[in-house]
N, C-alpha and C positions, 0 to 999 in steps of 0.2 A: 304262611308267613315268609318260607324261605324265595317264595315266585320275586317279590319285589326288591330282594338284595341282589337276585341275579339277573332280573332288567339292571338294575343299578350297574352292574357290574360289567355288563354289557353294553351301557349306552359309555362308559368310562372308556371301556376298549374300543369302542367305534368311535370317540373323541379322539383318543391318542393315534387313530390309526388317520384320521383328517389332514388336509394342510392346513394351515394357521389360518384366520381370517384375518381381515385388518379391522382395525373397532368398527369404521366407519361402513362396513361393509354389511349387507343383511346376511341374518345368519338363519337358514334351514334346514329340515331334519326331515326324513321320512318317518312314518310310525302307522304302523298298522288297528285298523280299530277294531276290536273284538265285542259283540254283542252282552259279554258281560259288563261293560262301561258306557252300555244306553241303557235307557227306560223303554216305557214298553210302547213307547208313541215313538223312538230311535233317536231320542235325543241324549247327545253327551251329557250326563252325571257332571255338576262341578266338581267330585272327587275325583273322577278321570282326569277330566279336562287340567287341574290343576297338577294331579300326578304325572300326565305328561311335559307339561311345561319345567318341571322340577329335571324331569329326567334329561330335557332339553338342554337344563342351564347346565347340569354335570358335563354335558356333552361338550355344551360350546367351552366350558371353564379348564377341558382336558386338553382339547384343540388348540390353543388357547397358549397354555403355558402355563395358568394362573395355578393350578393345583403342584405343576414340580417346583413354580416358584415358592408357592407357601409351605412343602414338602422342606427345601435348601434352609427357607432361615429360621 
């Protein structure tokens, strides 16, 4: 249970540690894929798949600004 609050915690500290993107710009991430998040034919799990995507947007949302803005008001 504690493995996915400290990816969280982590993809937040590799957002803050980014430079800013501009909206318009595409935004990517590295991530490593571990054999516990395929099936047994090596295809990505949609709980993976969607787990990463989430931990993505933490990422871009720290990069960003959007979390110390919602943090200020």
């Amino acid at each position: 249970m504690a493995a996915p609050v400290f990816r969280l915690l982590g993809e937040v500290a590799r957002g803050a540690l980014r430079r800013p993107t501009a909206t318009a710009e595409p935004f990517s991430t590295s991530y490593r894929c571990w054999p516990i998040g395929m099936d047994c034919f090596g295809h990505k799990s949609n709980v993976s798949y969607f787990t990463i995507a989430e931990l993505a947007r933490w990422q871009l949302q720290t990069s960003d600004g959007v979390l110390k803005k919602m943090h200020d008001s």
